[in-house]
VMD Tcl script that draws the C-alpha trace (Angstrom):
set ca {
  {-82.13 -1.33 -67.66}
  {-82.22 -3.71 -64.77}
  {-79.48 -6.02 -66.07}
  {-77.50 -2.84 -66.83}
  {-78.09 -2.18 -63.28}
  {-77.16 -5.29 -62.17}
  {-73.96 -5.33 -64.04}
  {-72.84 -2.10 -62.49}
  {-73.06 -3.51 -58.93}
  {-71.60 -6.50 -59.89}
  {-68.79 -4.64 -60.88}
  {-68.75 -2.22 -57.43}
  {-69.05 -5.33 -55.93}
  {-66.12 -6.87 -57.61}
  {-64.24 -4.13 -56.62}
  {-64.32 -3.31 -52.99}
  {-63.42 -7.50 -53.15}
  {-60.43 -6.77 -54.77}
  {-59.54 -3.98 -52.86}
  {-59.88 -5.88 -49.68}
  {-58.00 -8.51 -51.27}
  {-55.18 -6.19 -52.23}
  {-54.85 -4.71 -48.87}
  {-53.77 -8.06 -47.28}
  {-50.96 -8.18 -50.41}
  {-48.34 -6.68 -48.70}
  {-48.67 -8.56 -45.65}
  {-48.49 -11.69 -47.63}
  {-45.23 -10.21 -48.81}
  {-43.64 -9.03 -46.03}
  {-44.16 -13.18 -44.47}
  {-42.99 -14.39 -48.22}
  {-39.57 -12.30 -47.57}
  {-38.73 -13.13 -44.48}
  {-39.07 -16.92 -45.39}
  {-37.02 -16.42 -48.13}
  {-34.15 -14.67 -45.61}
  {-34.27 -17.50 -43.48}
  {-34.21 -19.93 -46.08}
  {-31.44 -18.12 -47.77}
  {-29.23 -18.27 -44.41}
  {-30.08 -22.14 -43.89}
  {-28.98 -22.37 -47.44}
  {-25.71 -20.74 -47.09}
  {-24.97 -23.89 -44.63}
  {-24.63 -25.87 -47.87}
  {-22.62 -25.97 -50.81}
  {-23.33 -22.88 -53.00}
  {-21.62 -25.21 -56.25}
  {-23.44 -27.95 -55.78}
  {-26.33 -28.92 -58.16}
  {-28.49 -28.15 -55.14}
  {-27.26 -25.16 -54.11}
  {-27.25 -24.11 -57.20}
  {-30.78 -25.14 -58.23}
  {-32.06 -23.91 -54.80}
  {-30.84 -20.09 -55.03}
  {-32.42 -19.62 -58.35}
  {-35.45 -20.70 -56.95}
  {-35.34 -18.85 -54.54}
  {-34.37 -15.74 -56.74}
  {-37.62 -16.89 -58.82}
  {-39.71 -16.96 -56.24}
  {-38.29 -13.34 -55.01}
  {-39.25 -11.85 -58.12}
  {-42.53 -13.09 -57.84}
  {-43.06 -11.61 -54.25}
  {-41.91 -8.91 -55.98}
  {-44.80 -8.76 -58.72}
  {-47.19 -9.13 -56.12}
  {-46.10 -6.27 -54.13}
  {-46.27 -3.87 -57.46}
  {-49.57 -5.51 -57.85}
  {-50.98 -4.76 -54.60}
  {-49.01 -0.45 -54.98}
  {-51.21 -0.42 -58.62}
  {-54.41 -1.95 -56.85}
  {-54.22 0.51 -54.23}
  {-53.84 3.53 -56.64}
  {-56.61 2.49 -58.77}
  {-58.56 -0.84 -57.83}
  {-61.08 -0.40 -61.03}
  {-57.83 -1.03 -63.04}
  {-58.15 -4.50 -62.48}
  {-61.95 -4.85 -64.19}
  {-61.03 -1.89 -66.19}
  {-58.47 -3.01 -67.85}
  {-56.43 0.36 -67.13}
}
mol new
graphics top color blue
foreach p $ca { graphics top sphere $p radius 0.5 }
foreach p [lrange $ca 0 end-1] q [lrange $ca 1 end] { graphics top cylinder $p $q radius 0.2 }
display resetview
């Protein structure tokens, strides 16, 4: 009973960590998108045809989308933070 005990607050414990954790998400994406602004306005200085131009928007767009994940991460965290250990 004590390890089933122990495995419960393990998991509370687990938790509230990745509920703090979430709350700083948005933060983290707010800062990610206003890099990517400035570094899509320093980019428009270049050559949108060019090999780099070209190779440097759709990383940018890639890195975007992920900015975007984390930010539905962080909305799905906040609505139910057991999901994550859950599996739900």
């Amino acid at each position: 009973m004590s390890n089933v005990n122990a495995t419960m607050a393990s998991a509370r414990d687990a938790a509230v960590a990745i509920e703090n954790a979430a709350g700083n998400l948005p933060d983290v994406v707010t800062r990610l998108n206003a890099t990517l602004n400035q570094a899509q306005r320093t980019l428009a200085d270049f050559d949108a045809d060019s090999a780099f131009g070209r190779d440097t928007t759709a990383a940018l767009r890639e890195i975007r989308r992920a900015a975007s994940a984390l930010n539905d991460l962080a909305r799905t965290i906040e609505r139910n933070p057991n999901s994550l250990i859950l599996g739900r």
